[in-house]
DSSP file (Angstrom, degrees, kcal/mol; ACC not computed):
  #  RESIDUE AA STRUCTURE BP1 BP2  ACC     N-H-->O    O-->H-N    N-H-->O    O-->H-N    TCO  KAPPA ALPHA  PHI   PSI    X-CA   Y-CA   Z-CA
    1    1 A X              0   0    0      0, 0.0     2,-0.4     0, 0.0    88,-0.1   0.000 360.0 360.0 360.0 141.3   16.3   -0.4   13.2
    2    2 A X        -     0   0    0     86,-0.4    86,-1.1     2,-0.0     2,-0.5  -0.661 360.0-169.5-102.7 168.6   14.5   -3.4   14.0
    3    3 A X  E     -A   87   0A   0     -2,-0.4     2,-0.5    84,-0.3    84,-0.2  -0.993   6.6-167.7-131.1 138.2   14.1   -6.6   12.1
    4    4 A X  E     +A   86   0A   0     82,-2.9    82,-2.1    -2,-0.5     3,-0.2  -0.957  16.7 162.7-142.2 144.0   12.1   -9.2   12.4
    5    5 A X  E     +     0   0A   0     -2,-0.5    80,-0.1     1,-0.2    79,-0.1  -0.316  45.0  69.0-116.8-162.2   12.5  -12.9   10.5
    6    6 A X  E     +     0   0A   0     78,-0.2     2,-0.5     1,-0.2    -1,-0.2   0.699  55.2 141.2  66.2  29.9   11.5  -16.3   10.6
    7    7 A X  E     -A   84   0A   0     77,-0.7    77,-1.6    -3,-0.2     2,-0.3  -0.962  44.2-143.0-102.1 130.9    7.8  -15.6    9.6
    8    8 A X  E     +A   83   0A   0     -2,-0.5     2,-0.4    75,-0.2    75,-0.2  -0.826  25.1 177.0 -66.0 103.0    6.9  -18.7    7.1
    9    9 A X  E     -A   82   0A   0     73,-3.1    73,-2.7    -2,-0.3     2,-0.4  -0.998   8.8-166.9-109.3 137.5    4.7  -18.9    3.8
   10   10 A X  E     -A   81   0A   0     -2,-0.4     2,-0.8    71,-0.2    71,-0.2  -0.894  19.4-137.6-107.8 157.3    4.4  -21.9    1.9
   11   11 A X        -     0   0    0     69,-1.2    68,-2.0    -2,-0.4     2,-0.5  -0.886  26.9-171.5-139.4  85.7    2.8  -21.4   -1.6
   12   12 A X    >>  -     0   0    0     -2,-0.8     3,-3.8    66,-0.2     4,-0.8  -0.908  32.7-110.2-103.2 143.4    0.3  -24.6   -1.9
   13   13 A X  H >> S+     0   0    0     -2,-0.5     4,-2.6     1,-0.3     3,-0.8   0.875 122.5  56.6 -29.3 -48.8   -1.6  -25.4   -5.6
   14   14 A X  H 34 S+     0   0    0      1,-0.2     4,-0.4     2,-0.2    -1,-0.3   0.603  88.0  69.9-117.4  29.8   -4.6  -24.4   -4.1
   15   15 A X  H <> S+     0   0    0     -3,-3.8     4,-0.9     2,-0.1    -1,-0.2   0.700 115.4  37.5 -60.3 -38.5   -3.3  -20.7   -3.0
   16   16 A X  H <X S+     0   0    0     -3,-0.8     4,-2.6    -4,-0.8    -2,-0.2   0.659 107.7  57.7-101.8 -15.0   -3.4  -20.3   -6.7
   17   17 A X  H  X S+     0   0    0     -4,-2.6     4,-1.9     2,-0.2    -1,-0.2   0.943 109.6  45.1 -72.9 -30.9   -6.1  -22.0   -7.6
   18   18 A X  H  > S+     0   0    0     -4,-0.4     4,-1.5     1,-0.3     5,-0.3   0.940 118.4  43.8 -71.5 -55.9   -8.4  -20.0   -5.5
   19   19 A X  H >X S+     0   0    0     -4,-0.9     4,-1.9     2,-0.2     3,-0.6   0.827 107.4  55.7 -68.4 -24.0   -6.9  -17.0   -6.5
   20   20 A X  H 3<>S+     0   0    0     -4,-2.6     5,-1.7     1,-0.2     6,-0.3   0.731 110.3  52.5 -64.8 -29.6   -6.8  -17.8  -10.1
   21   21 A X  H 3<5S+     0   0    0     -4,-1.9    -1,-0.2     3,-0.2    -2,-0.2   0.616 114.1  37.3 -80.3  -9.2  -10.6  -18.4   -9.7
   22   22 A X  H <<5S+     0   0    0     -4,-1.5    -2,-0.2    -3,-0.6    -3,-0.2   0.691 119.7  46.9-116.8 -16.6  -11.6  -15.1   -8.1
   23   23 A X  T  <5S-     0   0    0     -4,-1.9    -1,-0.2    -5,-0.3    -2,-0.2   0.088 101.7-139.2 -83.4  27.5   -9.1  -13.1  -10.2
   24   24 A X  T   5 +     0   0    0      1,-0.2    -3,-0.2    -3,-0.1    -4,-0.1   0.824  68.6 123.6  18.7  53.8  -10.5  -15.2  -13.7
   25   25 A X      < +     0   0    0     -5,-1.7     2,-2.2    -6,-0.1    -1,-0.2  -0.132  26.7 156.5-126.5  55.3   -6.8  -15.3  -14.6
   26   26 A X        +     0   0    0     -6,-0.3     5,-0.2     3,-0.1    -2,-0.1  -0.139  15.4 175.9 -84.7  46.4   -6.2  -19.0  -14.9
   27   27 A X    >   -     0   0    0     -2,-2.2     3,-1.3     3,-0.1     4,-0.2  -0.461  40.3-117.0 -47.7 135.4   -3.2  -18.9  -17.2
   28   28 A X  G >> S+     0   0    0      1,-0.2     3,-7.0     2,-0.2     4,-0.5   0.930 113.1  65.1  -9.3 -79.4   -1.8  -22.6  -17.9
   29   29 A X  G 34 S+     0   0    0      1,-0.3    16,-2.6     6,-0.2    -1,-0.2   0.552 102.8  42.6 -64.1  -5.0    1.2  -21.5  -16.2
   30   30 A X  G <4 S+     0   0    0     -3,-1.3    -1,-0.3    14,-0.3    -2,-0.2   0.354 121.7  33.8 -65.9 -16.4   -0.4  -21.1  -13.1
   31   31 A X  T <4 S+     0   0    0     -3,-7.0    -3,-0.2    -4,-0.2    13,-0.1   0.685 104.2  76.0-128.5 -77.6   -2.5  -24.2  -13.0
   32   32 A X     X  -     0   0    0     -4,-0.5     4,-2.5    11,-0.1     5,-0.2  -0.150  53.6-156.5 -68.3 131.1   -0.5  -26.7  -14.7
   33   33 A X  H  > S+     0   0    0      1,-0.2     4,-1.6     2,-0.2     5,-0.1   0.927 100.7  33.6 -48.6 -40.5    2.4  -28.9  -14.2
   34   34 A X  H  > S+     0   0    0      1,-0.3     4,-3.2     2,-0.2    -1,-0.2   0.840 111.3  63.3 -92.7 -36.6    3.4  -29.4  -17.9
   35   35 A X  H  > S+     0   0    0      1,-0.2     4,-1.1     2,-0.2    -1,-0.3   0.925 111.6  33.2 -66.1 -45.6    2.4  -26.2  -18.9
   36   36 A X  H  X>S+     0   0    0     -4,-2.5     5,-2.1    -8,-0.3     4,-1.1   0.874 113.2  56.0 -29.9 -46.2    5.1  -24.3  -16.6
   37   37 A X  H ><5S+     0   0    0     -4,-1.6     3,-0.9     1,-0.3    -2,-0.2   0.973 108.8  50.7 -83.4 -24.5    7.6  -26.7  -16.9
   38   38 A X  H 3<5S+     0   0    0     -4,-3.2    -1,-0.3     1,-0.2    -2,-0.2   0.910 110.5  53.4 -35.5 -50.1    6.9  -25.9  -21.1
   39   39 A X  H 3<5S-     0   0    0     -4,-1.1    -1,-0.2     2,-0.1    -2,-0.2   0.618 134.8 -94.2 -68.7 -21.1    7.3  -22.2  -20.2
   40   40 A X  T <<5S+     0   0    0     -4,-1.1     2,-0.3    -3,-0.9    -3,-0.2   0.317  82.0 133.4 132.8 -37.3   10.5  -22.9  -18.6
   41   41 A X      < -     0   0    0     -5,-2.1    -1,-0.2     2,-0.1    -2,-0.1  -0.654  56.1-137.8-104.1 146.4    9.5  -23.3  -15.2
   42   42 A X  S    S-     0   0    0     -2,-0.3     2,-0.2    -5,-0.1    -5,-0.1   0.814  90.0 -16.7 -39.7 -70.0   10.2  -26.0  -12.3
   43   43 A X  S    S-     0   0    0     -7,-0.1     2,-0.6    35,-0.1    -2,-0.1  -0.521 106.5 -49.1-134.0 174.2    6.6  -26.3  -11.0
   44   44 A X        -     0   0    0     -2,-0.2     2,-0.3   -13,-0.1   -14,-0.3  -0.552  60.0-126.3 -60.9 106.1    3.1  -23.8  -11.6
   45   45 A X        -     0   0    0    -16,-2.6     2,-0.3    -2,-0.6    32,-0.2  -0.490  20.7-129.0 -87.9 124.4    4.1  -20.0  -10.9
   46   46 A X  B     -F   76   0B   0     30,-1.5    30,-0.5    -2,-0.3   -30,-0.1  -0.642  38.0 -92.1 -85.0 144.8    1.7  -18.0   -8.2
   47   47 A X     >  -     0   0    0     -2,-0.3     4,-1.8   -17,-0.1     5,-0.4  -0.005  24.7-127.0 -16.5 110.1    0.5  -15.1   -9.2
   48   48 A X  H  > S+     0   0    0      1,-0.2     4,-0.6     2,-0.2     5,-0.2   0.916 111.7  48.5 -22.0 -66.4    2.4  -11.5   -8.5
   49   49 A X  H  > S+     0   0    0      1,-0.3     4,-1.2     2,-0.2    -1,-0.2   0.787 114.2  47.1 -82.8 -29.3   -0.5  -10.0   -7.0
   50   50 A X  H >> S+     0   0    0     -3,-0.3     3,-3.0     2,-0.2     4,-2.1   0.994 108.2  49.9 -46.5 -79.4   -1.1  -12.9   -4.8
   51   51 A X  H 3< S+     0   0    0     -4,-1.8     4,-0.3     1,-0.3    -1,-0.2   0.579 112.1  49.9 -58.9  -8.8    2.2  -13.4   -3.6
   52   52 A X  H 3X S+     0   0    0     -4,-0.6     4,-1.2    -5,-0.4    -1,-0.3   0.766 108.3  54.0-109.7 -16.5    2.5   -9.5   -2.6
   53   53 A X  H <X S+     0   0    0     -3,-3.0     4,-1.2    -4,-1.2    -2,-0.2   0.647 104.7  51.1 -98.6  -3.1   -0.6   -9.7   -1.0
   54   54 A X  H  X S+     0   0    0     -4,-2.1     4,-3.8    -5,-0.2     5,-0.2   0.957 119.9  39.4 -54.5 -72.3    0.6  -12.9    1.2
   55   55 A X  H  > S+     0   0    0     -4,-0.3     4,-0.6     1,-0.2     5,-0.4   0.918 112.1  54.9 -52.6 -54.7    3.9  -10.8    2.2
   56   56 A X  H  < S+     0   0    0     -4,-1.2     4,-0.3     1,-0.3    -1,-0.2   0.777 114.0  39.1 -98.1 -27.0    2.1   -7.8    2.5
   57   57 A X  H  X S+     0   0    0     -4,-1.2     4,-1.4     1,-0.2     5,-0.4   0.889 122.1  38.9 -59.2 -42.9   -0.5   -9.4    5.2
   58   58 A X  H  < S+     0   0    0     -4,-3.8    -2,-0.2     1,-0.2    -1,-0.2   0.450 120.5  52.2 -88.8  11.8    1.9  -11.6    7.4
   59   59 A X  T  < S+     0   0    0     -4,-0.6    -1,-0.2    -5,-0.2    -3,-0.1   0.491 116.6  40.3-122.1 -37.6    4.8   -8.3    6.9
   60   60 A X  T >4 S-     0   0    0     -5,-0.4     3,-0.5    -4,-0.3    -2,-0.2   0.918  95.9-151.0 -87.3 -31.7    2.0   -5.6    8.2
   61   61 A X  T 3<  -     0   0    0     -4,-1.4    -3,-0.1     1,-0.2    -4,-0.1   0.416  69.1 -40.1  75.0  -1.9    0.6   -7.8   10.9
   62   62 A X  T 3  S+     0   0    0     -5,-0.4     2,-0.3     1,-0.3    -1,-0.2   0.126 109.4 112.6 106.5 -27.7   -2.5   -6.5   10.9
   63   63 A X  S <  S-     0   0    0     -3,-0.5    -1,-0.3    -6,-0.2    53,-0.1  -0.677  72.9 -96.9 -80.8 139.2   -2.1   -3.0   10.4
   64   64 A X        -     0   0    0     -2,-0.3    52,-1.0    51,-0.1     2,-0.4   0.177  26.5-140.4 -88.0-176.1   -3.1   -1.4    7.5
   65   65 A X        -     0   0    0     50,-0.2    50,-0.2     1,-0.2     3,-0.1  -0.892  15.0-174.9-104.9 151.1   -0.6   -0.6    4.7
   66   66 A X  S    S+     0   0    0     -2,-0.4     2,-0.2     1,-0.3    -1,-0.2   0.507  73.8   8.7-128.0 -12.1   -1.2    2.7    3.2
   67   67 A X        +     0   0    0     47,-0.4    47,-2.3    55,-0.1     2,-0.5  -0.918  67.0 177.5-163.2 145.9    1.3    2.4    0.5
   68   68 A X  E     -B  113   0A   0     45,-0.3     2,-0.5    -2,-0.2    45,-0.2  -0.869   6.8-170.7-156.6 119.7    3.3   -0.5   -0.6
   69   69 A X  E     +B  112   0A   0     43,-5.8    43,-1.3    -2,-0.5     2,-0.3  -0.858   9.3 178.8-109.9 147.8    6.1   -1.1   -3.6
   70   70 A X  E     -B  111   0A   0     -2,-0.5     2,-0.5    41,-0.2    41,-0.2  -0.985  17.7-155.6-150.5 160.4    7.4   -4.4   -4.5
   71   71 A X  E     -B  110   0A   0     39,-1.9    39,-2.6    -2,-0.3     2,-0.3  -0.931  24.7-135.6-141.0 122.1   10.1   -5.5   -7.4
   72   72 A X  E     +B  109   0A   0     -2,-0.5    37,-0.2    37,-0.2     3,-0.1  -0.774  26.3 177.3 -86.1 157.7    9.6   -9.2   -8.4
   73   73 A X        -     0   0    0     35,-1.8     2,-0.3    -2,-0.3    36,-0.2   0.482  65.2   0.0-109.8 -47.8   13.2  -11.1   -8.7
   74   74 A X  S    S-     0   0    0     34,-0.9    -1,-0.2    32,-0.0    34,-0.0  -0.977  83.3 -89.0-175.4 147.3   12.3  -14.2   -9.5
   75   75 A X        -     0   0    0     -2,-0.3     2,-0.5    -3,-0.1   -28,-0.1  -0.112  38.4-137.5 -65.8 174.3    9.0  -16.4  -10.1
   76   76 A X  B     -F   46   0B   0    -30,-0.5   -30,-1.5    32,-0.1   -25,-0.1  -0.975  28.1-149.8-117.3 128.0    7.4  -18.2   -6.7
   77   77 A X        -     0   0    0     -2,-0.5     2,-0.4   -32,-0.2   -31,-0.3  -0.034  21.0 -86.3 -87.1-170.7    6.6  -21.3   -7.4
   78   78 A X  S    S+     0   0    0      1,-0.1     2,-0.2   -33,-0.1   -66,-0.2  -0.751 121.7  22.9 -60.0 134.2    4.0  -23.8   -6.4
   79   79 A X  S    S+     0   0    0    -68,-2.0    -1,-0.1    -2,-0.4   -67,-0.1   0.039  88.4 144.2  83.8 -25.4    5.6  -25.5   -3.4
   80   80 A X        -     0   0    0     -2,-0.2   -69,-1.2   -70,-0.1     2,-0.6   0.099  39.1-150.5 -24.9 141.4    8.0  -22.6   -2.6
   81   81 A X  E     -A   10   0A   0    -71,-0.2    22,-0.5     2,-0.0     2,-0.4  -0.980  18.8-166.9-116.2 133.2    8.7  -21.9    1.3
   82   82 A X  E     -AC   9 102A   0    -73,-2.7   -73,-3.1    -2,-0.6     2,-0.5  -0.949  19.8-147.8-124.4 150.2    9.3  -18.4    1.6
   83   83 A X  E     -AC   8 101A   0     18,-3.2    18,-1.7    -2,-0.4   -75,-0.2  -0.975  23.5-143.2-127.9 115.7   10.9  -16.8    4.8
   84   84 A X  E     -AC   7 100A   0    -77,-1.6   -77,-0.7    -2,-0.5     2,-0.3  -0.320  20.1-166.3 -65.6 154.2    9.2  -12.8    5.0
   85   85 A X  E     - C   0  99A   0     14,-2.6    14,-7.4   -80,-0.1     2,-0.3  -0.791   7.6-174.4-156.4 117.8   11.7  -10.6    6.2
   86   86 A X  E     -AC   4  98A   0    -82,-2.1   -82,-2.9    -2,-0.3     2,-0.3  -0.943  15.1-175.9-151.0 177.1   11.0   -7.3    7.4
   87   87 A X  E     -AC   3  97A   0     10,-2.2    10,-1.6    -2,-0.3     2,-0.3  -0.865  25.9-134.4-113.7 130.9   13.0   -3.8    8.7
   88   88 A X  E     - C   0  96A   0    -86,-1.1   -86,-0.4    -2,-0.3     8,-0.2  -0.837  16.9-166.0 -91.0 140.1   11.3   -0.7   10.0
   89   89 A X        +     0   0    0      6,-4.4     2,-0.3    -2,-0.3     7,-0.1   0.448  61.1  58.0 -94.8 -27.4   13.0    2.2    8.3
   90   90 A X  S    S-     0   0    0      5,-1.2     2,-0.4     2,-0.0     3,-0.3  -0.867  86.8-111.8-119.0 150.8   11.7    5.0   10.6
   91   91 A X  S    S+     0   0    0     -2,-0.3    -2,-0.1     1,-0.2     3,-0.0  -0.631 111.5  50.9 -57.1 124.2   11.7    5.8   13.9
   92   92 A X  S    S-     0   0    0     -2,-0.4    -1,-0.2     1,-0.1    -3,-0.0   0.120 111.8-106.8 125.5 -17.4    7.7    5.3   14.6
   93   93 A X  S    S+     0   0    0     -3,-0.3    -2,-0.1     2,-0.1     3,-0.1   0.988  88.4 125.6  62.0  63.6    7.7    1.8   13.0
   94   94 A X        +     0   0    0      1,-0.3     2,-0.5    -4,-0.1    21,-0.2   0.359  61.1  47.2-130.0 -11.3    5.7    3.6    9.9
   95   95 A X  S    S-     0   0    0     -5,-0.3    -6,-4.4    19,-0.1    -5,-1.2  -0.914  71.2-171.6-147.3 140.3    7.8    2.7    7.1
   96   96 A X  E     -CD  88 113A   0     17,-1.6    17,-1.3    -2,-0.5     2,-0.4  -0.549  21.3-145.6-104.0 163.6    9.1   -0.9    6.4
   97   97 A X  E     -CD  87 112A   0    -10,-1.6   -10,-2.2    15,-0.2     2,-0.4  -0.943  30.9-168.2-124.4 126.4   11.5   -2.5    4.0
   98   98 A X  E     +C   86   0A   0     13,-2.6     2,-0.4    -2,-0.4   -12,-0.2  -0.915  16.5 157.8-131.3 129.0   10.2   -6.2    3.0
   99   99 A X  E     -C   85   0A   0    -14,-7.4   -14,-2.6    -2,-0.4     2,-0.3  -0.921  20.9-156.9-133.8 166.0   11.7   -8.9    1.3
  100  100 A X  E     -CE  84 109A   0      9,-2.8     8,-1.6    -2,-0.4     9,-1.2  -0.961   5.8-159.8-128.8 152.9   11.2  -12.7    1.1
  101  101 A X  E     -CE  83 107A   0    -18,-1.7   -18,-3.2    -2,-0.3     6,-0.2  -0.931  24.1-124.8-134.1 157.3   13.9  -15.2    0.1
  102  102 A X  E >>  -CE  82 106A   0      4,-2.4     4,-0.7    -2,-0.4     3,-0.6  -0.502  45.7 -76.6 -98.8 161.4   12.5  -18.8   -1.2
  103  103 A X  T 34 S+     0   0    0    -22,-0.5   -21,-0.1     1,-0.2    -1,-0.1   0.738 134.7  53.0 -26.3 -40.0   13.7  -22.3    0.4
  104  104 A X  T 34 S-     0   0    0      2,-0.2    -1,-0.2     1,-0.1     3,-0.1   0.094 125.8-102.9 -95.8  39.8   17.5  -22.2   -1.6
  105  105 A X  T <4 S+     0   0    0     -3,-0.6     2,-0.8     1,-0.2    -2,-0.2   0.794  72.5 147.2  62.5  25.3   17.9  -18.4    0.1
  106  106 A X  E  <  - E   0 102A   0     -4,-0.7    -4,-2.4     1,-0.0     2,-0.3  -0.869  47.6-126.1-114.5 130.1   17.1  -16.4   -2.8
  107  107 A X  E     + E   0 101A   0     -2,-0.8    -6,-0.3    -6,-0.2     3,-0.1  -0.375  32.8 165.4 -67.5 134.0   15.6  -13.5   -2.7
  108  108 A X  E     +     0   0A   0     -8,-1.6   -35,-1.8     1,-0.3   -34,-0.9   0.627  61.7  19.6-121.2 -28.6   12.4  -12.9   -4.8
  109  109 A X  E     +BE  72 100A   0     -9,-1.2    -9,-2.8   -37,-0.2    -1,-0.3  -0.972  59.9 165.6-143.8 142.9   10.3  -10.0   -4.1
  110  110 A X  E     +B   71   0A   0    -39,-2.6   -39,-1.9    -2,-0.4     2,-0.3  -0.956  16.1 130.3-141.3 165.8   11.6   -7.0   -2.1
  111  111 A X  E     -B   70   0A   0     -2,-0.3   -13,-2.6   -41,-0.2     2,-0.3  -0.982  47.9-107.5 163.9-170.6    9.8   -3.4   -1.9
  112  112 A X  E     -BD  69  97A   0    -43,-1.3   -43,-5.8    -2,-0.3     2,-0.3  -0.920  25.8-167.5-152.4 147.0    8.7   -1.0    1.0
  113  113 A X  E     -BD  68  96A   0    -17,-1.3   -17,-1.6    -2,-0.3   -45,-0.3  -0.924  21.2-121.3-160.6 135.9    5.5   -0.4    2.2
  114  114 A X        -     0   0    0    -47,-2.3   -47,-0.4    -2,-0.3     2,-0.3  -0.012  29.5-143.5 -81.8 171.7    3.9    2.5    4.8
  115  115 A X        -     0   0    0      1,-0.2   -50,-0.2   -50,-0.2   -51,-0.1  -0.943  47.4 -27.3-174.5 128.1    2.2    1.0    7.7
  116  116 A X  S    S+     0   0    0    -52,-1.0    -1,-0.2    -2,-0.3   -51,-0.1   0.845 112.5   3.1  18.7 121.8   -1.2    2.6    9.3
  117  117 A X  S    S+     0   0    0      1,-0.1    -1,-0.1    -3,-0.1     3,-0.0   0.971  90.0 106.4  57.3  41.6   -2.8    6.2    9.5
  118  118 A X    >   +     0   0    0      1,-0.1     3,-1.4     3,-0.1     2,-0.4   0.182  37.8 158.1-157.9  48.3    0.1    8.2    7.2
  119  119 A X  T 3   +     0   0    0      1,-0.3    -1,-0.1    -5,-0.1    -2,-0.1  -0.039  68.4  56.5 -33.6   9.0   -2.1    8.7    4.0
  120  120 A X  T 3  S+     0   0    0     -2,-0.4     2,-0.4    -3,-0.0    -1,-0.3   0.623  96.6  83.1-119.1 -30.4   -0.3   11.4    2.8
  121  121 A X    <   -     0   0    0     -3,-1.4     2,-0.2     1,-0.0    -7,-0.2  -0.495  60.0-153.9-101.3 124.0    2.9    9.5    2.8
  122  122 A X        -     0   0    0     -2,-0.4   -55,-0.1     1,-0.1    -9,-0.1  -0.590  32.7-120.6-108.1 164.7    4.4    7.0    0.2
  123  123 A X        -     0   0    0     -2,-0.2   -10,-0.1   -11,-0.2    -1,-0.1   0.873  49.0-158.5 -69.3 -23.7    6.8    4.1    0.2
  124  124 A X        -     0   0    0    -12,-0.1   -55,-0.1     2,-0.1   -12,-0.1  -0.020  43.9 -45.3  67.7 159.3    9.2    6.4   -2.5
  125  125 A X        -     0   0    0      1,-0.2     2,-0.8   -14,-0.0     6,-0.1   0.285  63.3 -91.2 -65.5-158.5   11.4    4.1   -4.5
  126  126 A X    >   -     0   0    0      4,-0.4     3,-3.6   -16,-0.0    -1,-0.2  -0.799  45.6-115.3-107.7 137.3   13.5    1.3   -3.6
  127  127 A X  T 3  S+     0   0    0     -2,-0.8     3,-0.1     1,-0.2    -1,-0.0  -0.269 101.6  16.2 -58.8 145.6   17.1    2.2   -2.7
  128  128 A X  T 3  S+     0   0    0      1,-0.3    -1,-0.2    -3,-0.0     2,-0.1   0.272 106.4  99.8  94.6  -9.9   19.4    1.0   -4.8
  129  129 A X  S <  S-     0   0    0     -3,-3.6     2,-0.3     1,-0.2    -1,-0.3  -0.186  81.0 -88.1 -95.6-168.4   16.8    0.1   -7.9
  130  130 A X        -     0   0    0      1,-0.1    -4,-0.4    -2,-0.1    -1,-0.2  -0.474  46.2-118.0 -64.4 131.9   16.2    2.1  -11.0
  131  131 A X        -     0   0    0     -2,-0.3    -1,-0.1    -6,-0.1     0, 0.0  -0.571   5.4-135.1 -66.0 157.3   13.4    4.8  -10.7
  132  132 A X              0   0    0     -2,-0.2    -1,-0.1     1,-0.1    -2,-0.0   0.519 360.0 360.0 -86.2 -14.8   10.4    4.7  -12.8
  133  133 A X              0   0    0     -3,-0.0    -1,-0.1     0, 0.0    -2,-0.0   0.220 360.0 360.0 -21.0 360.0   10.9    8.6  -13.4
């Protein structure tokens, strides 16, 4: 199996502002310090769907994805560095295991996702989780 690491995201304030404006989902805790740190949290939390579609671009390369699960862990913050990490599962390179772990190593979203031209074929759960069955 291969692996490949050391691919970068940093999570800037206006990764979420942009996206908060073209998804109209400008929750407080997403735009505001005071209002996160109210909620509980360190800094302004990006978006799920954001933050899976970050991973799921710089993870694919370019190719497209044709099916893709991911399990959140823990929020991504504003300011977060996140290090993608991912494994091809199959011989073919066609199906990947991806996770990102945040600046203090902790992992925070992990999931599988199908990689170009195998429409028929899905990422199936994640080992080791719960089914949704």
């Amino acid at each position: 199996m291969s692996v490949r690491t050391g691919r970068k995201l940093a999570i800037s304030g206006e990764m979420i502002r942009q996206y908060a404006w073209l998804s109209g989902d400008d929750n407080p805790i997403h735009m505001s310090q005071q209002a996160a740190e109210n909620e509980g949290f360190q800094a302004p939390v990006a978006h799920g769907i954001l933050t899976m579609g970050l991973i799921g671009e710089m993870a694919a390369e370019g190719l497209s994805i044709t099916s893709y699960e991911m399990r959140f862990f823990k929020p991504v913050h504003q300011g977060d560095n996140l290090e993608i990490l991912v494994e091809a599962q199959r011989n073919g390179g066609t199906l990947y295991k991806v996770a990102a772990r945040n600046q203090d190593g902790q992992v925070v979203v992990k999931g599988k996702m199908v990689l170009d031209g195998n429409a028929g074929e899905t990422a199936g759960p994640i080992p080791g989780e719960p089914s949704s069955a």
